[in-house]
C-alpha positions in Angstrom: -30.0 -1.1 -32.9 -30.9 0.0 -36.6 -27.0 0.8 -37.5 -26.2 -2.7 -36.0 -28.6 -4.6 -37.9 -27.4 -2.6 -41.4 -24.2 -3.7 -40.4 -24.7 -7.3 -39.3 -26.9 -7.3 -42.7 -24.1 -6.0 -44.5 -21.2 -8.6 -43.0 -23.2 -12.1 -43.0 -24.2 -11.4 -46.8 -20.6 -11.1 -46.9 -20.5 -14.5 -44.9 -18.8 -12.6 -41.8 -20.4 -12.2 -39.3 -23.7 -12.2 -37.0 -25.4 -9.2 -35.5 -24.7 -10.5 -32.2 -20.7 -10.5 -33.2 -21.1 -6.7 -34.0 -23.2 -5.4 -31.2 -21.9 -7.6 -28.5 -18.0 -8.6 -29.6 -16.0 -11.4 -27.6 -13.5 -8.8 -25.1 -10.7 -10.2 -23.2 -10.5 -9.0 -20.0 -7.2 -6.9 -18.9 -5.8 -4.9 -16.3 -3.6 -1.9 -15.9 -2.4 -1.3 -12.9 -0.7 1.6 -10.8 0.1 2.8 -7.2 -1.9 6.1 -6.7 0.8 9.0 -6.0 3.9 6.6 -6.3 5.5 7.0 -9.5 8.8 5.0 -8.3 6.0 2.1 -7.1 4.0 2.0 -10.0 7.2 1.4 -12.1 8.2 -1.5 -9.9 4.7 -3.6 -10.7 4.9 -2.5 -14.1 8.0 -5.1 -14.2 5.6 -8.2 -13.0 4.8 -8.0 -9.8 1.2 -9.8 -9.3 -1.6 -8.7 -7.8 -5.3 -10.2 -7.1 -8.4 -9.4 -8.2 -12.2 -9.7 -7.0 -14.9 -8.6 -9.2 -19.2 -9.0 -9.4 -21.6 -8.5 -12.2 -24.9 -6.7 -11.9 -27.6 -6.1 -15.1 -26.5 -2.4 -16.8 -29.7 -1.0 -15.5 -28.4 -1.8 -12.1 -26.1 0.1 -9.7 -23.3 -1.0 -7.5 -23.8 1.9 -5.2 -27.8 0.3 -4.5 -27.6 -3.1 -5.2 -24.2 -4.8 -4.2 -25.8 -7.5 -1.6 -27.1 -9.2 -4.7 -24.1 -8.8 -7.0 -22.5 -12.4 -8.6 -19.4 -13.4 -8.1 -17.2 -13.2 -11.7 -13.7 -13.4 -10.2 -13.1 -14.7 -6.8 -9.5 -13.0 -5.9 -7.8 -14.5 -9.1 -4.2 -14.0 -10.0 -3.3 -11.1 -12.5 0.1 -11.1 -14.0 1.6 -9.3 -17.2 1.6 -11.3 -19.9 2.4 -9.7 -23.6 2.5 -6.0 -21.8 -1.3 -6.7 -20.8 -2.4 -7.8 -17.1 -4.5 -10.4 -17.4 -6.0 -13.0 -15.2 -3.4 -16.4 -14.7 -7.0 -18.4 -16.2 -7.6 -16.2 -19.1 -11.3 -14.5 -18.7 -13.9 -13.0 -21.3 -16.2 -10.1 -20.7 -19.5 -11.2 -19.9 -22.4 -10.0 -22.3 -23.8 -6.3 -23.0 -26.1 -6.8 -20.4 -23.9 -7.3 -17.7 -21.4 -4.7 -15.8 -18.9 -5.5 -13.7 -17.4 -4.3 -10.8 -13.7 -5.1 -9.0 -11.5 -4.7 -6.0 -7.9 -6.2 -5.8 -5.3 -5.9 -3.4 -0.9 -6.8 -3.6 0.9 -8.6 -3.1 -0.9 -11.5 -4.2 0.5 -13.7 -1.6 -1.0 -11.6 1.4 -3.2 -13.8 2.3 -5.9 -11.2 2.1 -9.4 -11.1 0.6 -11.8 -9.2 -0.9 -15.8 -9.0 0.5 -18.3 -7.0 -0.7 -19.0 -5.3 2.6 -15.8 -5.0 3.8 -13.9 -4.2 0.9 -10.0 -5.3 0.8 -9.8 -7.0 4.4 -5.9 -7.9 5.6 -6.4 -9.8 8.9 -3.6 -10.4 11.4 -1.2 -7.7 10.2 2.1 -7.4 12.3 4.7 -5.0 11.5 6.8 -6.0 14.1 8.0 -8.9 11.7 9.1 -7.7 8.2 6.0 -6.5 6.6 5.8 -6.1 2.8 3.5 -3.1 1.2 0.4 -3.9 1.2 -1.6 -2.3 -1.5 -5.6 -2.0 -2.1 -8.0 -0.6 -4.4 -11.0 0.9 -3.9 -14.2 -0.4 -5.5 -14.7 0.6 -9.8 -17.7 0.2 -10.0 -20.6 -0.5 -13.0 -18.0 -1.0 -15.8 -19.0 -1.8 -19.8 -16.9 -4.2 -21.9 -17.0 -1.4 -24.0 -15.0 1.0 -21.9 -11.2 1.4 -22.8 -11.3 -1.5 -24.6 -12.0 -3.8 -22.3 -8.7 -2.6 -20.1 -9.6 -1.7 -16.5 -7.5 0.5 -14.4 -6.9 -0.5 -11.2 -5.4 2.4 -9.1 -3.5 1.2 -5.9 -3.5 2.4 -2.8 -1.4 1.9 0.6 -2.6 0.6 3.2 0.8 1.1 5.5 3.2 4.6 6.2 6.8 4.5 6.6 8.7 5.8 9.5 12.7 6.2 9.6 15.0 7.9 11.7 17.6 9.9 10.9 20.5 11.6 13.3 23.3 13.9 14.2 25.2 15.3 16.9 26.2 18.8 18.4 29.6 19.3 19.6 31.1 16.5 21.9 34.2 18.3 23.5 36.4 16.3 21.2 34.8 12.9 21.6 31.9 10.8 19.7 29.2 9.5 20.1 28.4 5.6 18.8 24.5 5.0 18.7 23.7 1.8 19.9 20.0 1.6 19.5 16.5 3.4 18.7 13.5 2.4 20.5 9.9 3.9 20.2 8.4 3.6 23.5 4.9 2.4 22.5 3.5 1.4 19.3 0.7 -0.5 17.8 1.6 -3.6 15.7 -0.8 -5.5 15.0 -3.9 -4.7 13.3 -6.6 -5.6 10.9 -7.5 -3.4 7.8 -10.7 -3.2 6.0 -10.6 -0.4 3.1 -15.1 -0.2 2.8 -16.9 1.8 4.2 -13.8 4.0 4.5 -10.0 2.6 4.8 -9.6 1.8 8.2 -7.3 0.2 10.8 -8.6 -1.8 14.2 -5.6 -2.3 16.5 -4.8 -5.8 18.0 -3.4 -6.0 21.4 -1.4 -3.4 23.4 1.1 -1.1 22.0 4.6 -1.9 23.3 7.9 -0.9 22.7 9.7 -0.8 18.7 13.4 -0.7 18.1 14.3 1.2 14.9 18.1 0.8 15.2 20.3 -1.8 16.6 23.7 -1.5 15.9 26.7 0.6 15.9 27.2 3.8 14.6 29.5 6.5 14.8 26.7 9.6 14.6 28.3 12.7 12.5 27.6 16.0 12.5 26.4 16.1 9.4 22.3 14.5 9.5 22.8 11.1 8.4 20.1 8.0 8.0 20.0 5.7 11.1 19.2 2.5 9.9 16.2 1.8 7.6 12.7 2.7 7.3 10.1 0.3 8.6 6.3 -0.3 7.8 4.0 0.8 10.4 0.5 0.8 10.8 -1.0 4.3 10.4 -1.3 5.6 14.2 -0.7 9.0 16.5 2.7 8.8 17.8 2.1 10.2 21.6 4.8 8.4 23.2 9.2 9.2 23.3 11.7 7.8 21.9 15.1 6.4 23.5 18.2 6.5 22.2 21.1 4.2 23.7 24.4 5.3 22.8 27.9 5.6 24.1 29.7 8.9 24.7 34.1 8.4 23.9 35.4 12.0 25.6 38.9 13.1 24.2 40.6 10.8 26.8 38.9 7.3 25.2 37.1 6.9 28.6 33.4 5.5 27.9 30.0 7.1 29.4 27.1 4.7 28.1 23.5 6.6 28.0 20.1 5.9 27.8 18.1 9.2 27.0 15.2 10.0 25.7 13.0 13.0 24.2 9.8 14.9 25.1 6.9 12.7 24.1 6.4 13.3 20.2 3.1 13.7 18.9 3.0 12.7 15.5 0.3 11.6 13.2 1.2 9.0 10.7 -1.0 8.5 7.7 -1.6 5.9 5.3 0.8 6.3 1.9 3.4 8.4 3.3 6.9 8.1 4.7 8.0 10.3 7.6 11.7 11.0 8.5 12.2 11.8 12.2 15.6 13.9 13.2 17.2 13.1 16.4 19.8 15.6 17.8 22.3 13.9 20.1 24.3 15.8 22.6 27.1 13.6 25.5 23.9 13.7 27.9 20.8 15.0 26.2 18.6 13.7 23.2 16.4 16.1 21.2 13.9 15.6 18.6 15.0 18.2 15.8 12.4 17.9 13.6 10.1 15.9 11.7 9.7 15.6 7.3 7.0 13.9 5.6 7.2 12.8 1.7 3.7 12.7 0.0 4.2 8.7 -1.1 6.3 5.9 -0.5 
């Protein structure tokens, strides 16, 4: 307190400025944001994508972590967009006082239709990945933050709430013939969900699992292990279930044999953030799941 009273001494004799100017400067609230383990994510919001963010204020003598239910409200899911190579809120938004910390949660994309609670964290409600889905990214809570910390600049480190599943394929010999892959269909899978990331990021599971196609379409499977349509969203899960494959068997002659086969029941745990690559072997009357690859992001 003594070196900012020399110094607010110093400035208003100069006709500057007031001790509360020096100890307790106007900050402009910003954002950097980033998807946690995605480089090739992170690069796409860095070009403008907007996300939304939530945030309370406690006194600095007070802790998040203890006294959360009494927190105030200082941004009520407001939209953050880059704006001079700073992401700021769309209403631009001063640091409160020295006093004061703050603390945030956001989620993408902003038009989710998600929210933000202090209990519950990030909540997306009535999630179904049988329609198209887009990513849907979180953050957990930072907590207790000064003005004074990275200039004012808060990080906000994105997480995802979804996997990614894809099939790939190939076939062994077919005495001269092909084979044309008609479709891909999981035999049971969970949909629709609702997702709360507090106290832990966690799924609850609408409805029944039922039947997901993956492919639809016509394609003449090579030898070679080639991509089968493309990946697809899903909500994290254990896979316990087969998979069918529909395709049609051409022998040497051109005569057609149409089959619907299936595997062994898979049993495959799908996690949040990741993106797993199932290989099918097809064979004129026998289906085979090959293996199964998992990337560390998506």
């Amino acid at each position: 307190m003594k070196r900012c009273l020399l110094i607010a001494a110093a400035l208003s004799a100069a006709g500057c400025v007031t001790e509360r100017d020096v100890c307790d400067p106007v900050v402009e609230l910003g954002f950097v944001p980033a998807v946690y383990g995605s480089v090739r994510a992170a690069g796409e919001r860095a070009e403008g994508l907007p996300f939304r963010v939530s945030a309370w204020s406690l006194p600095a003598d007070a802790r998040w972590s203890a006294e959360r239910n009494v927190a105030e409200e200082f941004l009520a899911g407001d939209l953050v967009a880059q704006s001079g190579g700073i992401w700021r809120p769309s209403e631009p938004r001063n640091w409160p006082g020295r006093t004061l910390r703050l603390s945030f949660m956001g989620y993408a994309p902003s038009d989710a239709g998600a929210r933000c609670d202090k209990n519950d964290g990030v909540v997306f409600a009535d999630v179904d990945t049988a329609a198209e889905q887009p990513d849907l990214l979180f953050t957990e809570p930072l907590t207790d933050v000064s003005k004074f910390s990275n200039g004012g600049i808060v990080p906000m480190a994105f997480r995802h709430a979804l996997c990614e599943v894809a099939f790939r394929v190939h076939r062994l010999n077919a005495g001269g013939g092909e084979i044309v892959l008609r479709r891909i269909v999981v035999e049971s899978l969970h949909c629709r969900g609702c997702f709360a990331s507090l106290a832990s990021p966690q799924w609850r599971f609408v409805g029944e699992p039922a039947p997901q196609v993956f492919f639809d379409g016509e394609f003449a499977v090579p030898s070679s292990i080639r991509s089968a349509g493309e990946s697809r969203r899903v909500i994290p899960q254990r896979l316990g279930c087969r998979v069918f494959v529909e395709f049609d068997y051409v022998n040497a002659f051109g005569g057609v044999i149409s089959q619907r086969l299936s595997t062994i029941p898979l049993d495959i745990l799908f996690e949040a953030g990741r993106r797993y690559v199932c290989t099918l072997t097809l064979a004129p009357d026998d289906v085979k799941f090959l293996h199964e690859t998992m990337e560390l992001d998506i």
